[in-house]
LUMLO-594637 format. One record per residue (C-alpha): x, y, z; residue in three letters. Coordinates in steps of 0.5 Angstrom, whole numbers, plus 500, padded with zeros to 3 digits. Example, Ala and Ser with C-alpha at 12.3 -4.5 7.8 and 13.67 -1.06 7.14 Angstrom:
REM residues 2
@u->525	v->491	w->516	guse->Ala;
@u->527	v->498	w->514	guse->Ser;
REM end
This chain:
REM residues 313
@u->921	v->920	w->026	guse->Unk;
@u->913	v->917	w->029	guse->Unk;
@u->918	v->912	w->032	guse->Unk;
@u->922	v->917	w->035	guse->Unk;
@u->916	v->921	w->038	guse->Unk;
@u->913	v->915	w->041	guse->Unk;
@u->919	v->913	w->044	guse->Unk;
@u->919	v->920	w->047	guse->Unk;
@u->912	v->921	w->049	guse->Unk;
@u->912	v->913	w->052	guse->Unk;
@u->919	v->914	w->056	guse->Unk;
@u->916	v->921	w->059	guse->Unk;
@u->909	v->918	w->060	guse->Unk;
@u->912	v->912	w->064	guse->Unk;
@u->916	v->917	w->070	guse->Unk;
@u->910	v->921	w->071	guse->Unk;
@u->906	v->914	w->072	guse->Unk;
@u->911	v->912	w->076	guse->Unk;
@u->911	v->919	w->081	guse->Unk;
@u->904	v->919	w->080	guse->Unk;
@u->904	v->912	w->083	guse->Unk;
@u->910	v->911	w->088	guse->Unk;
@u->907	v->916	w->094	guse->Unk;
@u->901	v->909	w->094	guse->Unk;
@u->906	v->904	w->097	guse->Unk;
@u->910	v->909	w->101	guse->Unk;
@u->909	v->906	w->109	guse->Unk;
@u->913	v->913	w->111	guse->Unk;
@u->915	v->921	w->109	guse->Unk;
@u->922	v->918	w->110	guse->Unk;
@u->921	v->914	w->103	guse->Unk;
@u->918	v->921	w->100	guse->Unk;
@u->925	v->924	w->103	guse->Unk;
@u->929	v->918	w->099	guse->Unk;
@u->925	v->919	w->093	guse->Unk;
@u->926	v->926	w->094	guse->Unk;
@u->933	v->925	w->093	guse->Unk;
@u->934	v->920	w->087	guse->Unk;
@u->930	v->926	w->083	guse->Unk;
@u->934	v->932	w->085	guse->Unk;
@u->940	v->927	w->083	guse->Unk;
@u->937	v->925	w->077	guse->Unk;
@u->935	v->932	w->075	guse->Unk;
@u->943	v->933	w->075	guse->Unk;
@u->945	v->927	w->072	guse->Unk;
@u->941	v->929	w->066	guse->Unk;
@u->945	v->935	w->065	guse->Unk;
@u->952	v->931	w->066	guse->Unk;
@u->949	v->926	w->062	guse->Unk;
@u->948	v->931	w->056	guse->Unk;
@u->955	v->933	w->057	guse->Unk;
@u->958	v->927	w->057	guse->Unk;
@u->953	v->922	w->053	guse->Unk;
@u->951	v->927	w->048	guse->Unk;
@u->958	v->932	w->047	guse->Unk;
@u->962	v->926	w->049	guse->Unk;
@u->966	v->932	w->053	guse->Unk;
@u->969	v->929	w->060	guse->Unk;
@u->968	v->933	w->067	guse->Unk;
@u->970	v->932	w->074	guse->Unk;
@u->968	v->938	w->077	guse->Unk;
@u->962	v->938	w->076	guse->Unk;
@u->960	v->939	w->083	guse->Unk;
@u->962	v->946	w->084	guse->Unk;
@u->955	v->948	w->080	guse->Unk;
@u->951	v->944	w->084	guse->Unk;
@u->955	v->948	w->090	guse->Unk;
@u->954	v->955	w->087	guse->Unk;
@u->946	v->953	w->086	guse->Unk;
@u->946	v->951	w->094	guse->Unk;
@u->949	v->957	w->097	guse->Unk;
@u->946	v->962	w->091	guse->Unk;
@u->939	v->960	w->095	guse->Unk;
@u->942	v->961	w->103	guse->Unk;
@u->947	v->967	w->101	guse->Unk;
@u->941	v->971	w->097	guse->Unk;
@u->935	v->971	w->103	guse->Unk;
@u->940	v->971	w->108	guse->Unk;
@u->946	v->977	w->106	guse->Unk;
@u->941	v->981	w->101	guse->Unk;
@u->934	v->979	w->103	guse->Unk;
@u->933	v->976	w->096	guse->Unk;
@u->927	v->971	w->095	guse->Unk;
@u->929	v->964	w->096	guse->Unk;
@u->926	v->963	w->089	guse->Unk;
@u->929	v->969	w->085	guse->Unk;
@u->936	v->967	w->089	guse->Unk;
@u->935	v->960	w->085	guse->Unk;
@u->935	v->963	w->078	guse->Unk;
@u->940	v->968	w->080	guse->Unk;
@u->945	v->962	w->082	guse->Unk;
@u->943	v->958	w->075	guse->Unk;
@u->944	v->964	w->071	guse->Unk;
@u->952	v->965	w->076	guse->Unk;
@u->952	v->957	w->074	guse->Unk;
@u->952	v->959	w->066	guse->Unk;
@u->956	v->965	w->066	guse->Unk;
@u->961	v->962	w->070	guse->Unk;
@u->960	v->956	w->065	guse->Unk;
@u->961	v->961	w->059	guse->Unk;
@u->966	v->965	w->061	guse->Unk;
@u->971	v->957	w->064	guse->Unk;
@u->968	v->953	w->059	guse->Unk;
@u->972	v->958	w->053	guse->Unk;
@u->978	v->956	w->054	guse->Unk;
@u->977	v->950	w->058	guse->Unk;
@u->974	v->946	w->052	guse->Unk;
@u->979	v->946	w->047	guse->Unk;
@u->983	v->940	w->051	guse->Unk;
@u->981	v->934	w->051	guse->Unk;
@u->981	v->928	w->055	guse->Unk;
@u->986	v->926	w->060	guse->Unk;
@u->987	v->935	w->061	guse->Unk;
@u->980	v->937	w->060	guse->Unk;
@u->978	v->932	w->066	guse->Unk;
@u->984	v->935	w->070	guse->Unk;
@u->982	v->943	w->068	guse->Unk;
@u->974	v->941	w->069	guse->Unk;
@u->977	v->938	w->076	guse->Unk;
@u->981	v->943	w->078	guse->Unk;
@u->974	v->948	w->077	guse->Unk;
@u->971	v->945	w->081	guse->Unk;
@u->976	v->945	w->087	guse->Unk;
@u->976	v->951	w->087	guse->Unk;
@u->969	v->953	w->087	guse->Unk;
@u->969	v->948	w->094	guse->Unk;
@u->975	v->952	w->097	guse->Unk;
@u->972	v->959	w->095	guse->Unk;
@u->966	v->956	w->099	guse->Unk;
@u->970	v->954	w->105	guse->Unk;
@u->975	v->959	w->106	guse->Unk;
@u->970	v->965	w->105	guse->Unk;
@u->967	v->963	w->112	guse->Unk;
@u->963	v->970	w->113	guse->Unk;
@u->959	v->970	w->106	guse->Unk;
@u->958	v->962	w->107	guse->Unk;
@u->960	v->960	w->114	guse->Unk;
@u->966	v->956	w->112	guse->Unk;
@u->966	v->948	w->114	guse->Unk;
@u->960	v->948	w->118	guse->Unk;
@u->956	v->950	w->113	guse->Unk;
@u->950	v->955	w->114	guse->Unk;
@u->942	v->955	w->114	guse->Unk;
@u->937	v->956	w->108	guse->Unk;
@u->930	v->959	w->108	guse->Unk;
@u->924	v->957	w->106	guse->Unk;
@u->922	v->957	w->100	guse->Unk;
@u->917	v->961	w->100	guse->Unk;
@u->912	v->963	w->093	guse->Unk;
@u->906	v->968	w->093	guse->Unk;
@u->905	v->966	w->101	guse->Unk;
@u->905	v->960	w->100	guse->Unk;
@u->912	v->956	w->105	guse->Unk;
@u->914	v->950	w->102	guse->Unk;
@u->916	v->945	w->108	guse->Unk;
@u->915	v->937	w->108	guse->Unk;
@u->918	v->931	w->105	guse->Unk;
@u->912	v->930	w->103	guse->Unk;
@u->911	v->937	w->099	guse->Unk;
@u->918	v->937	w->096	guse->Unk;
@u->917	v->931	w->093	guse->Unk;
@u->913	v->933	w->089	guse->Unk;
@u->916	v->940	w->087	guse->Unk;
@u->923	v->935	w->085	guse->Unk;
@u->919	v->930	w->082	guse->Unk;
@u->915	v->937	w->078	guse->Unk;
@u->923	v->940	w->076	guse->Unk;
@u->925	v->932	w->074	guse->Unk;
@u->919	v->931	w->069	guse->Unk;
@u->920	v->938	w->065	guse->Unk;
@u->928	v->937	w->066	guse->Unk;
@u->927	v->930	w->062	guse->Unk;
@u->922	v->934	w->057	guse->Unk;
@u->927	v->939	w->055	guse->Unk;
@u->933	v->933	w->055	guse->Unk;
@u->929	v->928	w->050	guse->Unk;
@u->926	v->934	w->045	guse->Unk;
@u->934	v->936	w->046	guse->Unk;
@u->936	v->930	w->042	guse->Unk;
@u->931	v->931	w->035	guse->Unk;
@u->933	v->939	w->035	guse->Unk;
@u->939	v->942	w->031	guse->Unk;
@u->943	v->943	w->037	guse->Unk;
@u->942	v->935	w->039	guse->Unk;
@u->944	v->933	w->032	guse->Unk;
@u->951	v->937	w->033	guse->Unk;
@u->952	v->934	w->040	guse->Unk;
@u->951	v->927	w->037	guse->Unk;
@u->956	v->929	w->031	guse->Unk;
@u->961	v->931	w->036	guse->Unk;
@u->960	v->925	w->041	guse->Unk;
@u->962	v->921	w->034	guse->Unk;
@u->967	v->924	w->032	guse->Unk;
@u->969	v->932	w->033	guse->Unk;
@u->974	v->932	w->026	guse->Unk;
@u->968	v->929	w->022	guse->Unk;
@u->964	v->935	w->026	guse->Unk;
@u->968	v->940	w->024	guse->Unk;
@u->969	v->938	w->017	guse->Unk;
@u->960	v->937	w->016	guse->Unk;
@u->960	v->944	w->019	guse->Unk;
@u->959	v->944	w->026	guse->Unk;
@u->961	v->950	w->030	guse->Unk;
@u->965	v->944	w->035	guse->Unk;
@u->967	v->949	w->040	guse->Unk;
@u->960	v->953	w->040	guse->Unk;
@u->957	v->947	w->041	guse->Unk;
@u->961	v->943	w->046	guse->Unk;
@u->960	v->951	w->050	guse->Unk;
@u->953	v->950	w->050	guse->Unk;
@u->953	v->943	w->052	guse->Unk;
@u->958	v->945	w->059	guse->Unk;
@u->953	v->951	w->059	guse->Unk;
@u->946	v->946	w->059	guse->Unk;
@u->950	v->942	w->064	guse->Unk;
@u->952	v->947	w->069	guse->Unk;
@u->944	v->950	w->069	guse->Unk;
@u->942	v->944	w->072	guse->Unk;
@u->946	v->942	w->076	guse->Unk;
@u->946	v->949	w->080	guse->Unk;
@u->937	v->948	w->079	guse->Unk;
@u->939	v->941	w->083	guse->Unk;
@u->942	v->944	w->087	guse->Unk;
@u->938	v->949	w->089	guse->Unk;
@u->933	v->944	w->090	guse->Unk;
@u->936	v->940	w->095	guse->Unk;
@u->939	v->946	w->100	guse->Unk;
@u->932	v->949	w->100	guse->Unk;
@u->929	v->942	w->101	guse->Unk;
@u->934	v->941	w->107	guse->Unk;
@u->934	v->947	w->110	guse->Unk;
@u->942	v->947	w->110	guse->Unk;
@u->948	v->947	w->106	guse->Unk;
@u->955	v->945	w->107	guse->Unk;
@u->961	v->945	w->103	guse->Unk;
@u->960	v->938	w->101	guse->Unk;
@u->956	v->938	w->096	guse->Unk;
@u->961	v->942	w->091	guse->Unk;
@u->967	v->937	w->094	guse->Unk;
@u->970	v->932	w->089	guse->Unk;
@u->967	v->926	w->092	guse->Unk;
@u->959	v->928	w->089	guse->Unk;
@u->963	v->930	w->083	guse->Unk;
@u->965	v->922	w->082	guse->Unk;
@u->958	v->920	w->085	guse->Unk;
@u->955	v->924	w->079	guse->Unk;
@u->959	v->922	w->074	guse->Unk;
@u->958	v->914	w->077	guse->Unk;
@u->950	v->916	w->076	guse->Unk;
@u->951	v->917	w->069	guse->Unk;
@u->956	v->912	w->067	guse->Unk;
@u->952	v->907	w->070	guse->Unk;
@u->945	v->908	w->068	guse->Unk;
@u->948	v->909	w->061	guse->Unk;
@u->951	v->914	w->057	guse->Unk;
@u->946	v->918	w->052	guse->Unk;
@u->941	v->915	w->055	guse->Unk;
@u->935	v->921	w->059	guse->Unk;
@u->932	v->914	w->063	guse->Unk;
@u->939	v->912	w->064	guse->Unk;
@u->941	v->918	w->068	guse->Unk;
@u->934	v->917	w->072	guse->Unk;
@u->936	v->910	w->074	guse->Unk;
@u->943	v->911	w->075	guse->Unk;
@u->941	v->916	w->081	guse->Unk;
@u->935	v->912	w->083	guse->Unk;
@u->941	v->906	w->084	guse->Unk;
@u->946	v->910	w->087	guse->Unk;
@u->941	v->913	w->092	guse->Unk;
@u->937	v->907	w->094	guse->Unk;
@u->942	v->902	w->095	guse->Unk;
@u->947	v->905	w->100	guse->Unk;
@u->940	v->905	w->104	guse->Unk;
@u->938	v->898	w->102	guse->Unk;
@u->945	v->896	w->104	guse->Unk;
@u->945	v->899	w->112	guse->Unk;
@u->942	v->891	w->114	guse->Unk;
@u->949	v->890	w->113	guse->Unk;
@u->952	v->895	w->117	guse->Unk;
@u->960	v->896	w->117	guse->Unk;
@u->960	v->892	w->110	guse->Unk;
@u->955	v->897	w->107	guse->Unk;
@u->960	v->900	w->102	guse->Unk;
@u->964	v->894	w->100	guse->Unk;
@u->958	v->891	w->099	guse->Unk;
@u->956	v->898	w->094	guse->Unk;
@u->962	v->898	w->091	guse->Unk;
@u->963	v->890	w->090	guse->Unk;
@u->955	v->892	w->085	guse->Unk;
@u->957	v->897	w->081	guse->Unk;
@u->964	v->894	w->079	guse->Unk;
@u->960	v->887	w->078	guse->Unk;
@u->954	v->892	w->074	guse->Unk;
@u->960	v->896	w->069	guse->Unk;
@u->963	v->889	w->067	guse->Unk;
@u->957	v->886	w->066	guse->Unk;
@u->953	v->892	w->063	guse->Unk;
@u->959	v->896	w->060	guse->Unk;
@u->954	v->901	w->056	guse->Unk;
@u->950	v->902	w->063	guse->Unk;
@u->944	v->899	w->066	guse->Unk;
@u->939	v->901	w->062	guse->Unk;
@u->942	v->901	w->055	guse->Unk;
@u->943	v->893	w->057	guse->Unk;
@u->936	v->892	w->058	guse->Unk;
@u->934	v->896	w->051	guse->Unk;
@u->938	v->890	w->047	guse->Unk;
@u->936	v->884	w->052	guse->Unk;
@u->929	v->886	w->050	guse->Unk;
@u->931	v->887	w->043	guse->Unk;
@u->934	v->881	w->043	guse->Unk;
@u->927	v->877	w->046	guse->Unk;
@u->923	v->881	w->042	guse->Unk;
REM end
């Protein structure tokens, strides 16, 4: 139990240490605005991750809870004159309750037909936001007002990078206490083997309901974050692609590990920019690397790394 929570505090305290640090070497805001991102993408990953790494349960379609949390903070001030701030609880609270409300009859398939069924919730939540054009501008997308908190106006790289950083260090905090607690023993047990669950005394449905609910929850606060930060919203961020590139993250960071989703965004966001040098090779160059990481680190970059120290020490 000490060695747990010293591997929790250490993992918590070397991401804030690094937040705390990076701002130090950034030549430009643009680099705060690439950080920016690699946070609200981890921040979503961690959920997925929790989803997929913990529970052991597949999604495709995740994406569409990151869409509704984007369009809940440019629907709610701009139809109905709700803060941008209560607009973004509302949209993880719609997030959850559609979670729910999917998620029962949803979770009972497994596999192949549980990835096509999570798939096919979110192609629908893309199309619901590109048909309805009135509510959400169609295709071309629609603006998103600033956040705005007790008079003070949230606006540049520099200031949302701290605000993601801030959602990302709490995000992680409640992932790895997850992890000790009743709830995050039961995930484990349904990851290792859902028959022995159930026999043990493990509600399997309730559980893998809630780790679809906790899933979608963050994914609808990341975003949120993003659109905020933006300042606009497109249908593309609830498309299949984002979906695909979530799941990448959290496979290729680690499956069931917290860091590793955090890693595999921060790899997943940075390399496209690292590879621009190389102009129309760009992604070919991206897909040749995570090819060679998955054959060469099949259990994700940071559990790799963890056995080679381990190995060493």
């Amino acid at each position: 139990m000490r060695e747990w929570f010293r591997h929790r505090y250490v993992s918590l305290v070397v991401l804030a240490v690094v937040i705390a640090l990076l701002p130090l070497v950034f030549p430009s805001s643009y680099y705060y605005r690439v950080a920016a991102l690699v946070w609200v993408s981890a921040l979503a990953a961690i959920g997925l991750n929790i989803l997929m790494g913990k529970a052991g349960q597949v999604s495709l379609g995740h994406a569409g809870f990151f869409g509704i949390g984007a369009y809940a903070v440019a629907i709610g001030p701009t139809h109905f004159g709700v803060p941008s701030f209560a607009s973004l609880l509302i949209g993880a609270v719609l997030s959850a309750v559609l979670a729910y409300l999917v998620g029962r009859p949803i979770l009972r398939l497994k596999g192949h037909y549980l990835a096509i069924a999570t798939l096919g919730l979110g192609v629908l939540v893309a199309l619901a936001i590109t048909t309805e054009s009135r509510w959400t501008g169609g295709p071309d997308g629609m603006p998103v007002a600033k956040l705005v908190i007790f008079g003070w106006r949230a606006s540049g790289s520099d200031t949302w990078y701290w605000i993601t950083a801030g959602m990302l260090l709490v995000g992680t905090w409640l992932a790895l206490n997850l992890d000790d607690t009743p709830t995050g023993r039961a995930f484990r047990a349904l990851h290792d083997s859902e028959i022995a669950a159930r026999v043990a005394g493990v509600n399997v449905n309730r559980f893998k309901l809630q780790a679809f609910v906790i899933a979608a929850v963050y994914a609808s606060l990341a975003g949120s974050a993003l659109a905020l930060m933006n300042g606009f919203v497109n249908p593309d961020q609830a498309g299949f692609l984002h979906s695909v590139e979530m799941v990448t993250m959290v496979v290729l960071g680690g499956l069931g590990s917290v860091i590793g989703s955090i890693v595999g965004a921060a790899v997943l966001i940075m390399l496209p920019q690292a590879l621009t040098i190389f102009q129309e090779y760009e992604h070919l160059l991206l897909g040749f690397i995570i090819i060679v990481s998955m054959i060469f680190m099949r259990d994700g970059i940071v559990p790799m790394l963890a056995k080679w120290m381990g190995r060493r020490a």
